[in-house]
C-alpha positions in Angstrom: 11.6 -14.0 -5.8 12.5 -12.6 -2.5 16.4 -12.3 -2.9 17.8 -9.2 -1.9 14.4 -8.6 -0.2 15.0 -6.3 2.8 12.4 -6.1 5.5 12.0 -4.2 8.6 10.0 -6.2 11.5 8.4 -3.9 14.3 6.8 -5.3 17.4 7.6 -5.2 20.7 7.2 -8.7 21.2 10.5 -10.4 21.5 8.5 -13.9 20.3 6.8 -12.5 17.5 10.3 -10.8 15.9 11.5 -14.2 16.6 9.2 -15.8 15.0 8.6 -13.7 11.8 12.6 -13.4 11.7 12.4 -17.3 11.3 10.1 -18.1 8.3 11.1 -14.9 6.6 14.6 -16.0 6.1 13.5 -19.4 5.1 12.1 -17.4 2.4 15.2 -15.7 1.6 14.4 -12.3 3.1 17.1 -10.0 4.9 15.2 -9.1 8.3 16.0 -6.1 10.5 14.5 -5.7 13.9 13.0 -3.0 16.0 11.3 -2.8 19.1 9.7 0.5 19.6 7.7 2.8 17.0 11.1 5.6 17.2 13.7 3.0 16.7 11.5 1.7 14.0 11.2 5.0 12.1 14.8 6.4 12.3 15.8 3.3 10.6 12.8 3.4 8.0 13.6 6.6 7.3 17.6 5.9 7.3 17.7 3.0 5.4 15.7 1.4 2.2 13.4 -0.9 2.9 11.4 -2.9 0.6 8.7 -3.5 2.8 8.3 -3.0 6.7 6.0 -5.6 8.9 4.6 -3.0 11.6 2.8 -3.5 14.8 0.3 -1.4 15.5 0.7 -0.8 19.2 4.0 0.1 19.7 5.9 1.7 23.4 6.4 5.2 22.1 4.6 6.2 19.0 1.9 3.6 17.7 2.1 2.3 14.6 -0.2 4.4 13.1 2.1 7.4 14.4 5.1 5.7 12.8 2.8 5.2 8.9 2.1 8.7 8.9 5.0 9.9 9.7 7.3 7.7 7.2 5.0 8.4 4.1 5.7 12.2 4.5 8.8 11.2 3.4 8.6 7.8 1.6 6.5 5.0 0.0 8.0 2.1 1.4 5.5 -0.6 1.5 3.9 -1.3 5.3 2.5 -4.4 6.4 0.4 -4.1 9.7 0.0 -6.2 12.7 -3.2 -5.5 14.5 -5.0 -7.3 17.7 -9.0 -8.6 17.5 -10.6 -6.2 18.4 -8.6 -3.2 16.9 -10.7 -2.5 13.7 -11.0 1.6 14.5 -7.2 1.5 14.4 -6.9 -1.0 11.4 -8.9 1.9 9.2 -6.7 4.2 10.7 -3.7 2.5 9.6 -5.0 2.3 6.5 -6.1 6.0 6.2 -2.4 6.9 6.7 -0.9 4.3 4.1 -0.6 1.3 5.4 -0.6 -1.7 2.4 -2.6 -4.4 4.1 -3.0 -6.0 8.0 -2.7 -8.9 8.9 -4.7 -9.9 12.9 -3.1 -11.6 15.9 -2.8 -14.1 16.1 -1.7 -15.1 13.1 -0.2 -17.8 10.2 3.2 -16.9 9.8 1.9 -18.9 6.0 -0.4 -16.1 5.9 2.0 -13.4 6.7 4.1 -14.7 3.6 2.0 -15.1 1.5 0.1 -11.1 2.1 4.2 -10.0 2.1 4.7 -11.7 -0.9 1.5 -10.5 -2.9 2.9 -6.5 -1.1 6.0 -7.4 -2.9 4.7 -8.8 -6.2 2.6 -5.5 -6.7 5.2 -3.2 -5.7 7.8 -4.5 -8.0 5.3 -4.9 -10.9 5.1 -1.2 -10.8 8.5 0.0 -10.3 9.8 0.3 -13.6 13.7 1.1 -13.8 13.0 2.2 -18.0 13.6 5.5 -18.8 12.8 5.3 -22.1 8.8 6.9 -21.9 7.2 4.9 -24.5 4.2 7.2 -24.9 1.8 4.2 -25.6 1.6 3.6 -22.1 1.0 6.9 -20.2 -2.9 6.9 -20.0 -3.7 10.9 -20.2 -6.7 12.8 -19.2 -7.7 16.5 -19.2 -6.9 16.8 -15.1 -4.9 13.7 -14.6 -1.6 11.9 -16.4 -0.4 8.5 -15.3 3.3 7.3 -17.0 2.9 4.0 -16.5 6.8 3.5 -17.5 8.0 6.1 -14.8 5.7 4.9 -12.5 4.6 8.5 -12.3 1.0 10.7 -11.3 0.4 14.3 -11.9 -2.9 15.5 -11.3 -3.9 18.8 -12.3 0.4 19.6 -13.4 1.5 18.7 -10.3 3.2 15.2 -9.2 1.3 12.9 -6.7 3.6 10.6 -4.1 1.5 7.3 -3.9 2.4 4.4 -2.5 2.4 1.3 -4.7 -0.9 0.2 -4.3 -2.4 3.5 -4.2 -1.0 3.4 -7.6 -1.9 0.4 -8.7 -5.2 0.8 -7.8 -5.6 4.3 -10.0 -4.1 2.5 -12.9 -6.3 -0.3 -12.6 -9.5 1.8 -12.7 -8.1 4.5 -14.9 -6.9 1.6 -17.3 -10.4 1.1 -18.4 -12.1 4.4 -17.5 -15.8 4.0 -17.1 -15.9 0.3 -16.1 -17.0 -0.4 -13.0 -15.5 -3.0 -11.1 -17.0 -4.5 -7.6 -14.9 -4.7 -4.4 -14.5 -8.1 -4.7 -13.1 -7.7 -8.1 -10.8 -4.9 -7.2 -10.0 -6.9 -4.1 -8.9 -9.9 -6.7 -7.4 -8.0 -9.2 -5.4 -5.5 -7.8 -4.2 -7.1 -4.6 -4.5 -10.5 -5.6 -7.0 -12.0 -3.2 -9.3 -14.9 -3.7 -9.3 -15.3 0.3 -8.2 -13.5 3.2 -9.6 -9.7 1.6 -11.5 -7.4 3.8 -13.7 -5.5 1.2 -13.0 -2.5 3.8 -9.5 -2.7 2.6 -10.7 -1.1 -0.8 -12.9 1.6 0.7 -10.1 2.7 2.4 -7.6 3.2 -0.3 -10.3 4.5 -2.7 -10.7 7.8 0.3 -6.7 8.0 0.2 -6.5 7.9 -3.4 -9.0 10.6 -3.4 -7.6 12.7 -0.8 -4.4 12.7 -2.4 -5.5 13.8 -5.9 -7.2 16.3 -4.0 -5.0 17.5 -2.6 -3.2 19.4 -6.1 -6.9 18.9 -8.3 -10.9 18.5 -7.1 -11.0 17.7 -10.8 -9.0 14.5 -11.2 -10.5 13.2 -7.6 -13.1 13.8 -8.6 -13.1 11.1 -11.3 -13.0 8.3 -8.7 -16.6 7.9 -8.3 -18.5 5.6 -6.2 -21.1 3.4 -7.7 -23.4 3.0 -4.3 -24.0 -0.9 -4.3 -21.9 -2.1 -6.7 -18.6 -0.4 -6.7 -15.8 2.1 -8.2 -15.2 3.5 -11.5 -12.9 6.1 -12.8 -14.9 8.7 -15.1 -13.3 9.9 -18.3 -15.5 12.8 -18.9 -14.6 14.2 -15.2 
């Protein structure tokens, strides 16, 4: 599963590269090391990636300086590394993109498995057909997902998500009007039974929504929240 796997480690931590370098190629992953968050983006933005472990306080620019930056440009999937205690920041990384977090200290076991589970859900969704078998785009007035293409446009104009941004909208928009709790979002989308911080939805529901918004109020507007219970994506929007 993880051959030809390459992944960016970012912390300025000799011992924790060291560490992460270790386990991750037991697993079969090629690793790549950076120090500081400048060094860590020039390369991200240099070279491909499929998924970047990244600290969130970095010398230089942070971590969440180093997310926002990269997903002007890419989708590359990011895994952070955040300190107890650091739960403003942890939203913030996930306001700018970030996948998932994992806290210091931590399992490297639980590392691998939130990288692998990242990497399951990216590659799940990044189709190489180019034949559009029209069965699968799921199209509403303001919004059109091609499931195939792995492609969102909202309101005729394209939408950059990251992979589990755009899982997420094809989960809900796969069976428009359900509505689905955290915990089942939580479970079904990234694959959690354990581990999940329900916050970790909330989050990438607001930068779902902000994204749509940005080209149509109409197809964000579809995301709606269902106060106590959950999300649902409305048809009729």
């Amino acid at each position: 599963m993880s051959q030809g796997n390459r992944i960016l480690v970012v912390d300025d931590e000799e011992r924790i590269r060291r560490l992460l370098r270790m386990y991750l190629e037991k697993e079969g992953y090629s690793i790549e090391e950076a120090e500081d968050g400048e060094t860590a983006l020039r390369k991200a933005l240099q070279e491909d990636f499929d998924l970047i472990v990244l600290d969130l306080m970095l010398p230089g620019i942070d971590g969440v300086e180093v997310c926002t930056r990269l997903r002007q440009q890419k989708a590359t999937p990011v895994l952070m590394l955040t300190a107890k205690g650091e739960e403003v920041n942890r939203v913030q990384g996930f306001e700018v993109g970030a996948d998932d977090y994992v806290v210091k200290p931590f399992s490297p076991r639980e590392v691998i498995f939130r990288i692998k589970a990242i990497l399951r859900r990216s590659s799940a969704t990044a189709f190489l057909s180019k034949d559009l078998n029209t069965s699968n785009n799921i199209v509403f007035p303001h919004l059109v997902i091609e499931h195939d293409a792995h492609r969102v446009t909202a309101g005729g104009q394209e939408v950059n998500l990251t992979p589990k941004e755009y899982e997420l909208l094809h989960y809900l928009a796969s069976s428009p009007d359900k509505v689905f709790s955290r915990e089942e979002l939580l479970k079904d989308v990234w694959n959690y039974d354990f581990f999940g911080d329900l916050r970790t939805v909330d989050t990438h529901v607001k930068r779902l929504r902000e994204k749509l918004n940005r080209v149509s109020a109409e197809a964000a507007s579809m995301i709606t929240t269902v106060w106590g219970v959950g999300y649902k994506l409305e048809a009729a929007k």
